[in-house]
N, CA, C and O atoms as CSV, one atom per row, in Angstrom:
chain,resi,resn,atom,element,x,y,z
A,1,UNK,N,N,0.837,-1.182,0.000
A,1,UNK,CA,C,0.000,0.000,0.000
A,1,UNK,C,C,0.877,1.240,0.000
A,1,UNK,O,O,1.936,1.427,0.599
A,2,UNK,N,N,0.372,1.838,-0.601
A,2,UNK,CA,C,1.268,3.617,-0.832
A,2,UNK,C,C,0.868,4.693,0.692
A,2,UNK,O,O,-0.236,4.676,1.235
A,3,UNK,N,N,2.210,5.679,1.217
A,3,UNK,CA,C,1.733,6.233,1.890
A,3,UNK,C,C,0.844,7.015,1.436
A,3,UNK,O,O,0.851,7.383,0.261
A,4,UNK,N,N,-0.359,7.508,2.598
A,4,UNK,CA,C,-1.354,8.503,2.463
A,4,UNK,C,C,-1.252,10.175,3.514
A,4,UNK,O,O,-0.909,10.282,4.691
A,5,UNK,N,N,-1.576,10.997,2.792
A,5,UNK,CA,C,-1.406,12.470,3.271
A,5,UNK,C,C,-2.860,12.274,4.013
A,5,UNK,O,O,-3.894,11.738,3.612
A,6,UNK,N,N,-2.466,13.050,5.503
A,6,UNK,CA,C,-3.908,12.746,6.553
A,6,UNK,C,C,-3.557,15.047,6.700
A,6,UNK,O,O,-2.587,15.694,7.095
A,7,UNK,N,N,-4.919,15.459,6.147
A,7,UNK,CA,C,-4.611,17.209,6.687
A,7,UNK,C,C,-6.308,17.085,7.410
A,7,UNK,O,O,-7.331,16.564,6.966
A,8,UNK,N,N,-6.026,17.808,8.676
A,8,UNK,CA,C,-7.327,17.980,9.377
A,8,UNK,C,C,-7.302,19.293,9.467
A,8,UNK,O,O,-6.369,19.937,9.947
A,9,UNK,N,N,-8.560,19.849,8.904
A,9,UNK,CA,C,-8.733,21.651,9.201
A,9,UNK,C,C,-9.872,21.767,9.547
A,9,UNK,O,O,-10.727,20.882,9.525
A,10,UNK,N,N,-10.066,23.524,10.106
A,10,UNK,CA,C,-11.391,23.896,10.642
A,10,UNK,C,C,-12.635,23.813,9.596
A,10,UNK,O,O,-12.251,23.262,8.564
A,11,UNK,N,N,-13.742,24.117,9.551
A,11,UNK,CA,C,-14.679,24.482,8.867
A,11,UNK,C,C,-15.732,24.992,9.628
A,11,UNK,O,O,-15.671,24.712,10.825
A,12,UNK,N,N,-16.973,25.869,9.148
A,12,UNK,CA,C,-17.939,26.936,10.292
A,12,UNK,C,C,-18.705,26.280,9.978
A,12,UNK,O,O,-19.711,26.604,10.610
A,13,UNK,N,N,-18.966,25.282,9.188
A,13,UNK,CA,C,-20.484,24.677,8.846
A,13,UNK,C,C,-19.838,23.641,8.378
A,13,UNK,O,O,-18.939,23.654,7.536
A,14,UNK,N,N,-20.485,22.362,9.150
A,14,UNK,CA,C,-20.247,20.801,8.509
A,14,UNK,C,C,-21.309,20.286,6.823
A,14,UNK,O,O,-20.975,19.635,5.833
A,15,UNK,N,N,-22.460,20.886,7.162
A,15,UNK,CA,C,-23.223,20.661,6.103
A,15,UNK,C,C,-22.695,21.062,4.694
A,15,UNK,O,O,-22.620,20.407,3.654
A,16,UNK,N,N,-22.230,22.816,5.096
A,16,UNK,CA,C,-21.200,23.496,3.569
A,16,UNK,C,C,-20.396,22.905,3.478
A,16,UNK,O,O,-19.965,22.985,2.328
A,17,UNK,N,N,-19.622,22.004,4.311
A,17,UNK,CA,C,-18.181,21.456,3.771
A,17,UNK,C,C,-18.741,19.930,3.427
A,17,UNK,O,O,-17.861,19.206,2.961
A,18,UNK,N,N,-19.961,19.353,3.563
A,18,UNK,CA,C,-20.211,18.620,3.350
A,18,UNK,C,C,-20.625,19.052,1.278
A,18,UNK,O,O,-19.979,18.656,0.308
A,19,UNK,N,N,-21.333,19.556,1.283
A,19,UNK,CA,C,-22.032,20.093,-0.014
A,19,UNK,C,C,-20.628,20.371,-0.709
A,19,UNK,O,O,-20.375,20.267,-1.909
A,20,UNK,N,N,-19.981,20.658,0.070
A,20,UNK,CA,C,-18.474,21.523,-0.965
A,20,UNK,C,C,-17.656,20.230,-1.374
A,20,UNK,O,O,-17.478,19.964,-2.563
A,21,UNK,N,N,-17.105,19.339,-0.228
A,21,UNK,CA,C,-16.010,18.475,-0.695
A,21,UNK,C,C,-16.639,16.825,-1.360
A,21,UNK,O,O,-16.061,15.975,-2.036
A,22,UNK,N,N,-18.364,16.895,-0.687
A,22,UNK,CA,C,-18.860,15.823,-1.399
A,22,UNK,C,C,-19.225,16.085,-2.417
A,22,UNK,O,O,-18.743,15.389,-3.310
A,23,UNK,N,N,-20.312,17.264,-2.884
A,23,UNK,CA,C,-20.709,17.685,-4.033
A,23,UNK,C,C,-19.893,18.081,-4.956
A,23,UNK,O,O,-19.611,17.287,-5.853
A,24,UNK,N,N,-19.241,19.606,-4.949
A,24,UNK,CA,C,-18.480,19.702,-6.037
A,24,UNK,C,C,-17.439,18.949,-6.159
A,24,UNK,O,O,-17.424,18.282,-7.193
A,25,UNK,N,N,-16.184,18.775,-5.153
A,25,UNK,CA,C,-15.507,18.094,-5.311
A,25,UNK,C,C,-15.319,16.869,-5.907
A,25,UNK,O,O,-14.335,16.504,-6.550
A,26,UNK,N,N,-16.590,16.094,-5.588
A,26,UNK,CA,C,-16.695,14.786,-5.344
A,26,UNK,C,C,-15.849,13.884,-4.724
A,26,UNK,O,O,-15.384,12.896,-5.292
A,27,UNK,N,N,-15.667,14.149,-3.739
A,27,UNK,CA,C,-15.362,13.274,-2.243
A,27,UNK,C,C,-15.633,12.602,-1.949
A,27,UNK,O,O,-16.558,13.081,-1.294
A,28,UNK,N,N,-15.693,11.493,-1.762
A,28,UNK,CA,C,-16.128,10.301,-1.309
A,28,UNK,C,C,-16.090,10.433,0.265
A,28,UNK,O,O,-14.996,10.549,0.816
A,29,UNK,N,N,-17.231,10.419,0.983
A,29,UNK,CA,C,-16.743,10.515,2.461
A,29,UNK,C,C,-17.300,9.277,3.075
A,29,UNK,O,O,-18.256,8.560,2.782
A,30,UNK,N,N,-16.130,9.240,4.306
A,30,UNK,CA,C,-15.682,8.680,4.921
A,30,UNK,C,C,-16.470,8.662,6.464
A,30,UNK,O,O,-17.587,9.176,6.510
A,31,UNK,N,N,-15.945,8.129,7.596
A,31,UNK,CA,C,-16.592,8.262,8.884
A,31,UNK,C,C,-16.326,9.747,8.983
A,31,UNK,O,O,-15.463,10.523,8.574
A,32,UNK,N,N,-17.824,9.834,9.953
A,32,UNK,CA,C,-18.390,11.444,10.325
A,32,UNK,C,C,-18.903,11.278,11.660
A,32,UNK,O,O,-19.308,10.201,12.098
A,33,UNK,N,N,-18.878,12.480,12.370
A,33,UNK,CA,C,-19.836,12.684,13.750
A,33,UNK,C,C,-20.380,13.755,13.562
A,33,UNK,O,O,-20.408,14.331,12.474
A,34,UNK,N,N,-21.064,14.303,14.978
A,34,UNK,CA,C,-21.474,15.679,14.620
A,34,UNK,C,C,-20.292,16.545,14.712
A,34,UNK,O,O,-20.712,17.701,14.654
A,35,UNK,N,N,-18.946,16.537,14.835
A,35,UNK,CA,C,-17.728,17.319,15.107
A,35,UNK,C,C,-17.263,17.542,13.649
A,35,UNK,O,O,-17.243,18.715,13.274
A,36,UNK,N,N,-16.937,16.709,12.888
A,36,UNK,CA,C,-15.909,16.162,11.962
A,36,UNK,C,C,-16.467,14.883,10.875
A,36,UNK,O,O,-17.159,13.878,11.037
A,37,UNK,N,N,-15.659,15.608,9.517
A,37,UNK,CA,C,-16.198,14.615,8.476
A,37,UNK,C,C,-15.060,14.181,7.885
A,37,UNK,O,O,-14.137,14.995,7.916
A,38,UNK,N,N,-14.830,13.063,7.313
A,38,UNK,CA,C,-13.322,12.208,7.126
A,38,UNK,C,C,-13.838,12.377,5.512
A,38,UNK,O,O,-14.960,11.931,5.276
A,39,UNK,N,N,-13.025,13.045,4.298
A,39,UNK,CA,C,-13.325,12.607,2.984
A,39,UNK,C,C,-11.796,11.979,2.113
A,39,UNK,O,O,-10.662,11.997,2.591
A,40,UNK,N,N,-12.047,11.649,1.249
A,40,UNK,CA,C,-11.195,10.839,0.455
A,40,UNK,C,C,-11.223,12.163,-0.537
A,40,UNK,O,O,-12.335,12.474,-0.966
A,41,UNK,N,N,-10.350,12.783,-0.844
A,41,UNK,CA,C,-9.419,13.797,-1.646
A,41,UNK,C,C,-8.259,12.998,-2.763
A,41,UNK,O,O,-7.065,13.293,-2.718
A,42,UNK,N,N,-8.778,12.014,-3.697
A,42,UNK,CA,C,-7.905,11.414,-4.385
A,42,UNK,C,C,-6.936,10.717,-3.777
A,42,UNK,O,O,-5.756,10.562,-4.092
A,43,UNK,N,N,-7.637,10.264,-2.758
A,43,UNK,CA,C,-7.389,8.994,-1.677
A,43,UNK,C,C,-6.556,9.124,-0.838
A,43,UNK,O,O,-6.111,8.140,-0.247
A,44,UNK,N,N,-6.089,10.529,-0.548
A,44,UNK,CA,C,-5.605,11.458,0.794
A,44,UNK,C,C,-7.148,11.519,1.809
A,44,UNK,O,O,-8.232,12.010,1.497
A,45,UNK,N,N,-6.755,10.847,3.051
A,45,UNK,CA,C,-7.918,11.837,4.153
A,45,UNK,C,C,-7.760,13.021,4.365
A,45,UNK,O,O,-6.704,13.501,4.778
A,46,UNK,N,N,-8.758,13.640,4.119
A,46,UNK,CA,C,-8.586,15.229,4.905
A,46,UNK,C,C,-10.059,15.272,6.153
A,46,UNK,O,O,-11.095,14.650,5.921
A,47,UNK,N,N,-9.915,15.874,7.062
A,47,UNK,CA,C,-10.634,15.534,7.675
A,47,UNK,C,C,-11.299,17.215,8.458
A,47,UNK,O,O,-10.643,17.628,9.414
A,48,UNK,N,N,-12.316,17.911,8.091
A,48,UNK,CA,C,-13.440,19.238,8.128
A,48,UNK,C,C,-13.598,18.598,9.694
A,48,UNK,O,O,-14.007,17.503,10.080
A,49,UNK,N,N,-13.141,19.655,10.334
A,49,UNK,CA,C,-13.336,19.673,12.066
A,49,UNK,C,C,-14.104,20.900,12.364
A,49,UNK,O,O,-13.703,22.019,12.043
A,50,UNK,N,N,-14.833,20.752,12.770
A,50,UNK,CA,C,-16.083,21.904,13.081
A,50,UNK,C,C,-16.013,22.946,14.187
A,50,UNK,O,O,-16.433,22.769,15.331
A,51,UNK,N,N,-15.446,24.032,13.735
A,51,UNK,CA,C,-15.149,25.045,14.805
A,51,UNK,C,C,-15.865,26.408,14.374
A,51,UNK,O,O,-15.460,27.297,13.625
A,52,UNK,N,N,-16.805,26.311,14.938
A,52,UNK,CA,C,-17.044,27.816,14.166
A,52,UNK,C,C,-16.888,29.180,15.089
A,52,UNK,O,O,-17.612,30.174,15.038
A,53,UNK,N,N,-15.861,28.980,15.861
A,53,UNK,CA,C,-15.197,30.506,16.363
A,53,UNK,C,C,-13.600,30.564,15.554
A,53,UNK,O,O,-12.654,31.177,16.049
A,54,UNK,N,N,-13.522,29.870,14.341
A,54,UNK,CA,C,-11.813,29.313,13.923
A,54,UNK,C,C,-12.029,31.045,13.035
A,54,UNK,O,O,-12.686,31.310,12.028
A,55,UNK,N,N,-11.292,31.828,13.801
A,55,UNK,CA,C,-10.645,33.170,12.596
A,55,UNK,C,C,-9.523,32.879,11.663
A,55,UNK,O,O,-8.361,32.754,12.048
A,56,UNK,N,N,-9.861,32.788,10.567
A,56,UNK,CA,C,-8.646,32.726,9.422
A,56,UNK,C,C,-8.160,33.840,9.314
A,56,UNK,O,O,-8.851,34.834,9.540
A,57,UNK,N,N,-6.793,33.938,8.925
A,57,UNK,CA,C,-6.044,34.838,8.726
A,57,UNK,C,C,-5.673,34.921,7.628
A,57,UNK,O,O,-5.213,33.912,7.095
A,58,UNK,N,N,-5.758,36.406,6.763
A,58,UNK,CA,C,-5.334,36.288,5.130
A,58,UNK,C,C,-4.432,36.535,5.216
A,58,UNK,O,O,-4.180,37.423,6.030
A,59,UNK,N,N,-3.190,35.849,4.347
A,59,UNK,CA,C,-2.108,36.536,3.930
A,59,UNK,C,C,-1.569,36.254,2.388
A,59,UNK,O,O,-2.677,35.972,1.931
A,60,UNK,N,N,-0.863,36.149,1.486
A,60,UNK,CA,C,-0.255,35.944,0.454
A,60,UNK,C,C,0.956,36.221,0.080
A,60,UNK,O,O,1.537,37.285,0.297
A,61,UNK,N,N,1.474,35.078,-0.619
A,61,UNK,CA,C,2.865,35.332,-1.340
A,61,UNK,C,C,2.260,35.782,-2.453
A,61,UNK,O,O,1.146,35.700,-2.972
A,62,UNK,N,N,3.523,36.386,-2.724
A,62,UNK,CA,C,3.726,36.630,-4.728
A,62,UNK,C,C,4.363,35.465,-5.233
A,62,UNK,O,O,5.376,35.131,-4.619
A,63,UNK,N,N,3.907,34.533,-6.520
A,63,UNK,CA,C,4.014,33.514,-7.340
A,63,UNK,C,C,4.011,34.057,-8.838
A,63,UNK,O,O,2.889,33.962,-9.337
A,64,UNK,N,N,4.677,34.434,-9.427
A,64,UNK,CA,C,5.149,34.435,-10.834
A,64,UNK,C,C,3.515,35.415,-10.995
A,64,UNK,O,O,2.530,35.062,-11.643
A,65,UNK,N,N,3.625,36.256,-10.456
A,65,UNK,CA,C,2.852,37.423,-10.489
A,65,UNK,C,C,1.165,37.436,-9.970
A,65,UNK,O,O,0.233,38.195,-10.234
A,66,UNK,N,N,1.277,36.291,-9.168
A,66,UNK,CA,C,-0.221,36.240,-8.778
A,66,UNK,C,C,0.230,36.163,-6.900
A,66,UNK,O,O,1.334,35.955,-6.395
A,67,UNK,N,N,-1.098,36.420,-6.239
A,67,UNK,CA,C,-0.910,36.885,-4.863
A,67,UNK,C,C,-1.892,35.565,-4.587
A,67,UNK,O,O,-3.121,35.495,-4.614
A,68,UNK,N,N,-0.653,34.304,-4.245
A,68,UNK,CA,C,-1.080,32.863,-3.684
A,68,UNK,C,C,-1.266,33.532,-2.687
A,68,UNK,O,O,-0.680,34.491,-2.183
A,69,UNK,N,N,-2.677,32.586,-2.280
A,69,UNK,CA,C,-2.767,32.996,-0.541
A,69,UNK,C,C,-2.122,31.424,0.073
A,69,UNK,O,O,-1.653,30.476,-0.556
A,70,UNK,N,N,-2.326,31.621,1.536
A,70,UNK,CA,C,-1.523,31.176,2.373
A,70,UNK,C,C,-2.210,31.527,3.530
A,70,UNK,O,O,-2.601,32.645,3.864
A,71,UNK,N,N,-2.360,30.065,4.328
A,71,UNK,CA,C,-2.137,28.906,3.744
A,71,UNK,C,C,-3.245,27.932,2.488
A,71,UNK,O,O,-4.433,28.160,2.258
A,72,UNK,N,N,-2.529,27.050,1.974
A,72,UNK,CA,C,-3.045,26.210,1.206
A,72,UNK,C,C,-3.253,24.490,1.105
A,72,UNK,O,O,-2.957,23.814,2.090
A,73,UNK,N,N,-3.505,24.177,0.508
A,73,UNK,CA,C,-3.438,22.763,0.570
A,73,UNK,C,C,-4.025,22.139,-1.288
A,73,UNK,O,O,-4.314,23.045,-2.069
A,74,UNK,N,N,-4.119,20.963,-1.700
A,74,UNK,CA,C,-4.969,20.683,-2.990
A,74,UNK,C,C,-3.987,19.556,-3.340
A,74,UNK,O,O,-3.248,19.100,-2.468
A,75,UNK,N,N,-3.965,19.067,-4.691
A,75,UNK,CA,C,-3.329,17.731,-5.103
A,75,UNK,C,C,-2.703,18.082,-6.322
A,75,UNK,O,O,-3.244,18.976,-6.973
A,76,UNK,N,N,-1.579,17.513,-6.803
A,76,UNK,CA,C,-0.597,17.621,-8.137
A,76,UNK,C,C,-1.926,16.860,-8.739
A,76,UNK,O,O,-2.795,16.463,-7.964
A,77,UNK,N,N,-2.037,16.680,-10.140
A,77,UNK,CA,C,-2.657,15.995,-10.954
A,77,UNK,C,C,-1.697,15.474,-12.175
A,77,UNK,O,O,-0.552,15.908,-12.300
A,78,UNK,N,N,-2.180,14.650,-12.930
A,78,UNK,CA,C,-1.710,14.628,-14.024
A,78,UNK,C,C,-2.561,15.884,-15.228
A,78,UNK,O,O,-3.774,16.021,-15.066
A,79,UNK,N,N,-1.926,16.660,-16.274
A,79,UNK,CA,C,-2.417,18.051,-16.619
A,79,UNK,C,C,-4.117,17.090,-17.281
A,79,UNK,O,O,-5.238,17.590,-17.183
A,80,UNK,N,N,-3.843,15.785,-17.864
A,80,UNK,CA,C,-5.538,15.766,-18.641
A,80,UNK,C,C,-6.480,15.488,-17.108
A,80,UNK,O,O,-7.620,15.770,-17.477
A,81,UNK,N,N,-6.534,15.264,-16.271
A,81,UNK,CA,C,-7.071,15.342,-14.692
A,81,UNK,C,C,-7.389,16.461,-14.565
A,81,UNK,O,O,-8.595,16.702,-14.519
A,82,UNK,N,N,-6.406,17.571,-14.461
A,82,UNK,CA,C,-6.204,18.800,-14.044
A,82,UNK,C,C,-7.299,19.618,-14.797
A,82,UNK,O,O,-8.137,20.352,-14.272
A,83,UNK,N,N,-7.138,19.360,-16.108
A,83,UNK,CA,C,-7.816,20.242,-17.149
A,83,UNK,C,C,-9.429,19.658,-16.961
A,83,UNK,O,O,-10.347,20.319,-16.476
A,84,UNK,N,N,-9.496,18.712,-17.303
A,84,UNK,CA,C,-11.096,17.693,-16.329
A,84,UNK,C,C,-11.343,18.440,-15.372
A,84,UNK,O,O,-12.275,19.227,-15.539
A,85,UNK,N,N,-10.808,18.456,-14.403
A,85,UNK,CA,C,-11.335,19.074,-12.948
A,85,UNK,C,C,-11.458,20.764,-13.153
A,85,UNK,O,O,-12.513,21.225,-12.717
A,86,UNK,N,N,-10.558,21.700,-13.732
A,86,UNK,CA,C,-11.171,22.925,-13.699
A,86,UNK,C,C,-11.810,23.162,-14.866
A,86,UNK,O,O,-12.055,24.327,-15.179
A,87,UNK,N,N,-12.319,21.697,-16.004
A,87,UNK,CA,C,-13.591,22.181,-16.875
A,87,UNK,C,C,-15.076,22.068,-15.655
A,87,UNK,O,O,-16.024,22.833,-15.475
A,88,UNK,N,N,-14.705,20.790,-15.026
A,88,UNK,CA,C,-15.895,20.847,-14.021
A,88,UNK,C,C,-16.161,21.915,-12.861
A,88,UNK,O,O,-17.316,22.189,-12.532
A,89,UNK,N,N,-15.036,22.515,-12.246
A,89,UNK,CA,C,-15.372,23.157,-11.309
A,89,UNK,C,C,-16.052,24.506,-11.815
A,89,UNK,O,O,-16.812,25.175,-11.116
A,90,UNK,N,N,-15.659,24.840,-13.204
A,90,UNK,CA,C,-16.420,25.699,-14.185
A,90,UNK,C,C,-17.646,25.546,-14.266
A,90,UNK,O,O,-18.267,26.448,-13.703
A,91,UNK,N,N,-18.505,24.465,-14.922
A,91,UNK,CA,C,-19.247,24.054,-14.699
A,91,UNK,C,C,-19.811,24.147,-13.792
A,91,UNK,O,O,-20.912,24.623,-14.071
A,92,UNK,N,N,-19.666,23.878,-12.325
A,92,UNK,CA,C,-20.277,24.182,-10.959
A,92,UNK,C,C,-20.064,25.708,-10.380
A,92,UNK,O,O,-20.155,26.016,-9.192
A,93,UNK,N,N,-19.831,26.390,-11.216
A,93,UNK,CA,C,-19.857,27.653,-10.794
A,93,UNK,C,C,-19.087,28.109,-9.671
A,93,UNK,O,O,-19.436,28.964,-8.857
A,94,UNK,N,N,-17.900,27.400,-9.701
A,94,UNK,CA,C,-16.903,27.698,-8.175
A,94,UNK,C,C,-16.486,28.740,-8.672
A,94,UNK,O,O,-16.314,28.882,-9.882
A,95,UNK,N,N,-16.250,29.673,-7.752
A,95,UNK,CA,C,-15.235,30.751,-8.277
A,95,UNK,C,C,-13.946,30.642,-7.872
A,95,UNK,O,O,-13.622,30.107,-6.812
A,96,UNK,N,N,-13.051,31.206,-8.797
A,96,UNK,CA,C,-11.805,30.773,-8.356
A,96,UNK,C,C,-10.873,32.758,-7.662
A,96,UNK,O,O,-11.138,33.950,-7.817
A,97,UNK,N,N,-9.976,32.074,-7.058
A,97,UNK,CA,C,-9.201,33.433,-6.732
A,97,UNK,C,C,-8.527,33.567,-7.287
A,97,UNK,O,O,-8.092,34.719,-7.274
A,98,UNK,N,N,-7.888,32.641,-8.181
A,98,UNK,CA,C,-6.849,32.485,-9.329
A,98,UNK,C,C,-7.525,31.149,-10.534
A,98,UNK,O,O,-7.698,29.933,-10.448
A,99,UNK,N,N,-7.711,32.025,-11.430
A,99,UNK,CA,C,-8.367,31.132,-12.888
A,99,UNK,C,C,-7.345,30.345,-12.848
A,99,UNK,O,O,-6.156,30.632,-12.708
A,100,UNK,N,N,-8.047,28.939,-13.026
A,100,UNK,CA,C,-7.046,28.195,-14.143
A,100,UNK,C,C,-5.970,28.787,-15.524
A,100,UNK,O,O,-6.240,29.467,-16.515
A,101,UNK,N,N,-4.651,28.156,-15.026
A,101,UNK,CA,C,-3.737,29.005,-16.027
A,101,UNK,C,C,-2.459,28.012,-15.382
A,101,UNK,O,O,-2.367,27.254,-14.416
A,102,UNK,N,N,-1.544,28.464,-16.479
A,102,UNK,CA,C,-0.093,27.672,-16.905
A,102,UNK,C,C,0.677,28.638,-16.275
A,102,UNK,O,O,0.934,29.742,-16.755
A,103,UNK,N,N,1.174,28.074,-14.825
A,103,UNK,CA,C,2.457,28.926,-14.145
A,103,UNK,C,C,3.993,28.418,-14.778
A,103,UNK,O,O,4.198,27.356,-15.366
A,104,UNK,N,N,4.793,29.276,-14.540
A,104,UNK,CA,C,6.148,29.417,-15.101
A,104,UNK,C,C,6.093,28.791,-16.556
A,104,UNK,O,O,6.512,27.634,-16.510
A,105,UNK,N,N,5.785,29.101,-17.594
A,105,UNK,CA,C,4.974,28.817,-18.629
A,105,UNK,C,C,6.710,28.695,-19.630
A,105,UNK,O,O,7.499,29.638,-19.674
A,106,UNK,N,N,6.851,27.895,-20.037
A,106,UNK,CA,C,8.282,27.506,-20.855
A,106,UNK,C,C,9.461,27.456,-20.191
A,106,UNK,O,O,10.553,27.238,-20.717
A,107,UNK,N,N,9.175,27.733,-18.586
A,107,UNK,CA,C,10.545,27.190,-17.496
A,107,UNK,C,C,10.461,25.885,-17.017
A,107,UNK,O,O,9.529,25.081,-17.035
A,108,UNK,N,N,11.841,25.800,-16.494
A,108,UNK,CA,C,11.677,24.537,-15.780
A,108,UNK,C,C,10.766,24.525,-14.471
A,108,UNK,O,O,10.607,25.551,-13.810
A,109,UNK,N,N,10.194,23.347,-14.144
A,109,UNK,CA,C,8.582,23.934,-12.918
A,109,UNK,C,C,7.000,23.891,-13.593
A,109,UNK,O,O,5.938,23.782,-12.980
A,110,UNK,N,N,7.232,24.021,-15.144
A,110,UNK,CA,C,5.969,25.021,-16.029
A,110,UNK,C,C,5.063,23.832,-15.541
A,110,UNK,O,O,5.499,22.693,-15.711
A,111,UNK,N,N,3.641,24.038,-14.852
A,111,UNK,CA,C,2.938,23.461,-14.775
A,111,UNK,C,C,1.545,23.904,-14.633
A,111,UNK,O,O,1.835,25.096,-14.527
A,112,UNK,N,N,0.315,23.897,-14.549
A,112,UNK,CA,C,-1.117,24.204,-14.289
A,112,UNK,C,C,-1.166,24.699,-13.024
A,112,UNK,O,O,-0.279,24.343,-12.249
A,113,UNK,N,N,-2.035,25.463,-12.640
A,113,UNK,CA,C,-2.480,26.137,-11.313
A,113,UNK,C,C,-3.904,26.952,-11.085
A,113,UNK,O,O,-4.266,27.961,-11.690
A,114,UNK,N,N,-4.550,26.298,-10.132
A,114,UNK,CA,C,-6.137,27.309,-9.864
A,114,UNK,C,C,-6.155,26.759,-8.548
A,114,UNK,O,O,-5.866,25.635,-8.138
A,115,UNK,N,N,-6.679,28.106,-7.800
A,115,UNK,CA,C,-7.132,28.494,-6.534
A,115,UNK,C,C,-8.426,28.742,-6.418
A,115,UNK,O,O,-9.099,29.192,-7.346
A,116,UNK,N,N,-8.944,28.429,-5.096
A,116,UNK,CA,C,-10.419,28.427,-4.745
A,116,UNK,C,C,-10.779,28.357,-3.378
A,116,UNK,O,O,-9.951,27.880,-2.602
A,117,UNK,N,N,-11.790,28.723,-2.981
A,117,UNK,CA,C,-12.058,28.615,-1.371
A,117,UNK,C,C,-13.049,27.921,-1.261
A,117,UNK,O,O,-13.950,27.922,-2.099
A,118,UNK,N,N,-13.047,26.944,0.195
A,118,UNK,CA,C,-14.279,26.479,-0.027
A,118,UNK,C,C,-14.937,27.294,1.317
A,118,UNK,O,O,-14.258,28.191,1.816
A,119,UNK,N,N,-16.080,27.014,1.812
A,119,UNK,CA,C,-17.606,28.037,2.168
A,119,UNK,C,C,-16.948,28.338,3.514
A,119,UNK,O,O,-17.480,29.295,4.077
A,120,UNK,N,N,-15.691,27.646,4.341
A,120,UNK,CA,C,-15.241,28.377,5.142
A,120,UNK,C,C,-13.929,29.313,5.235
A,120,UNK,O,O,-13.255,29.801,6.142
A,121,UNK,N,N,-13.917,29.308,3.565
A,121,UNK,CA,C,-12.385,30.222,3.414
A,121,UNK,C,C,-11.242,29.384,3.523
A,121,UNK,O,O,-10.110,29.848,3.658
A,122,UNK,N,N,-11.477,28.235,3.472
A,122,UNK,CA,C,-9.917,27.238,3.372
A,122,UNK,C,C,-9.308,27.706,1.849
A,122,UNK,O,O,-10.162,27.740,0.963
A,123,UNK,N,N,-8.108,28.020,1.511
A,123,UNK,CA,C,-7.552,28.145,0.040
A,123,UNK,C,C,-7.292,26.200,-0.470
A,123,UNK,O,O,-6.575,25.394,0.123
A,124,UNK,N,N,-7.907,26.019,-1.361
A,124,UNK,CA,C,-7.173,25.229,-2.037
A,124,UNK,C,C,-6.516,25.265,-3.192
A,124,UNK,O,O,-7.186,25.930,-3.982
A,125,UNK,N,N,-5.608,24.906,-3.644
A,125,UNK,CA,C,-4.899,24.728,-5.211
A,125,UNK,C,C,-4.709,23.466,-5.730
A,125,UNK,O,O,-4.164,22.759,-4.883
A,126,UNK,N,N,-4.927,22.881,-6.762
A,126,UNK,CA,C,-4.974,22.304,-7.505
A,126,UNK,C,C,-3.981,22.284,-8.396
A,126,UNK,O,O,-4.192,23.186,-9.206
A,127,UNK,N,N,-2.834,21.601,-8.690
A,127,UNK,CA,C,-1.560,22.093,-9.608
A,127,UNK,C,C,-1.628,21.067,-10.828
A,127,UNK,O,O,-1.860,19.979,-10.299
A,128,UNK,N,N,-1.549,20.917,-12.017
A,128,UNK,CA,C,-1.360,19.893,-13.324
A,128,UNK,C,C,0.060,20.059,-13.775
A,128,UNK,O,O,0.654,21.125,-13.939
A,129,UNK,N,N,0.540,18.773,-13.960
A,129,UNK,CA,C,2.062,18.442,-14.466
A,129,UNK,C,C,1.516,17.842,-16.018
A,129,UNK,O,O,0.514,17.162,-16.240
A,130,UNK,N,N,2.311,18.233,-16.763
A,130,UNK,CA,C,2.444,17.359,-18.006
A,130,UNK,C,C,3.195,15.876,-17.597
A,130,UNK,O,O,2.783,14.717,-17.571
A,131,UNK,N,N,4.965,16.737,-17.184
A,131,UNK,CA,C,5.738,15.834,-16.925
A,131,UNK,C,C,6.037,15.831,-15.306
A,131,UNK,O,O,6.458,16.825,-14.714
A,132,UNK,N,N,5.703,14.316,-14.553
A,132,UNK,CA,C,5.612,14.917,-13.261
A,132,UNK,C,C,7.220,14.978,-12.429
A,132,UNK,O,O,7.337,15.140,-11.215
A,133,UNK,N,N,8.406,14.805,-13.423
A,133,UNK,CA,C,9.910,15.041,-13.280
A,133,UNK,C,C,10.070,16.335,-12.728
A,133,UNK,O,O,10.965,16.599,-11.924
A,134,UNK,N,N,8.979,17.394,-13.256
A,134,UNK,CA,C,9.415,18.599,-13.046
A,134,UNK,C,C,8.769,19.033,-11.435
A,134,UNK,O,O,9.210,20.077,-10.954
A,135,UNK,N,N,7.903,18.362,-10.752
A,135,UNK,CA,C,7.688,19.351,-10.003
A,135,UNK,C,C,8.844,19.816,-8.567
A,135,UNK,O,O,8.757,20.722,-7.739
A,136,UNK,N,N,10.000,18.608,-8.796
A,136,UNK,CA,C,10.451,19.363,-7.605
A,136,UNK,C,C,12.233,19.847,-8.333
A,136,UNK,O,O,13.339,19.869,-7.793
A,137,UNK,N,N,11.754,20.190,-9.824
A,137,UNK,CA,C,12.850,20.712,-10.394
A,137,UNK,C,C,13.674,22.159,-10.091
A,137,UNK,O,O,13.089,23.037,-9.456
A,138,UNK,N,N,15.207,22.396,-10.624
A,138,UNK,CA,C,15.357,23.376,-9.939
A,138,UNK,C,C,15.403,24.266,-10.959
A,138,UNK,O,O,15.553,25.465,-10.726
């Protein structure tokens, strides 16, 4: 069996993060209480812990001219995945904070990138590799 990435974060509403990571996403979820919902994220657990006094804090880097926020989280893809998933999230009317688009675009690194929040302000990103040699290239 392959290791698995376990990220547990806040969320203000279990039902929105339910609608968000089961619905649009399509998440497959996992064991739940009334606290916390366990979903399958391309077979990473992430696990929506229910706090609704959790204050997020905005901040952002600069990334090849866009203002990544921080913090983040999301999954490498392969780019025909990648391109699938932000034709669908189109489709579902997510808005993004950063459109789908080709970062470092003819460098070494050049790969896909879109940002999005889900209903409690978590950032996620989503990154597409053509070739997946490059992502921890220098």
């Amino acid at each position: 069996m392959k290791n698995l990435f376990h990220f547990a974060f806040p969320v203000h509403d279990l039902d929105a993060a339910r609608a968000f990571y089961g619905g649009v996403l399509e998440c497959e979820e996992g064991r739940s209480s009334e606290h916390w919902i366990d979903f399958s994220l391309y077979g990473h657990q992430i696990v929506t812990h229910l706090s609704p006094g959790f204050v997020r804090q905005n901040a952002a880097n600069d990334v090849d001219a866009d203002a990544v926020p921080i913090p983040h989280f999301g999954i490498v893809l392969a780019m025909n995945e990648w391109k699938k998933l932000a034709e669908n999230l189109k489709l579902k009317g997510v808005e993004f904070v950063i459109e789908p688009k080709i970062r470092f675009a003819g460098e070494v690194g050049e790969q896909a990138t879109m940002f999005f929040l889900d209903p409690s302000g978590n950032a996620l990103e989503f990154k597409g590799f053509a070739d997946f040699s490059q992502i921890f290239a220098k």
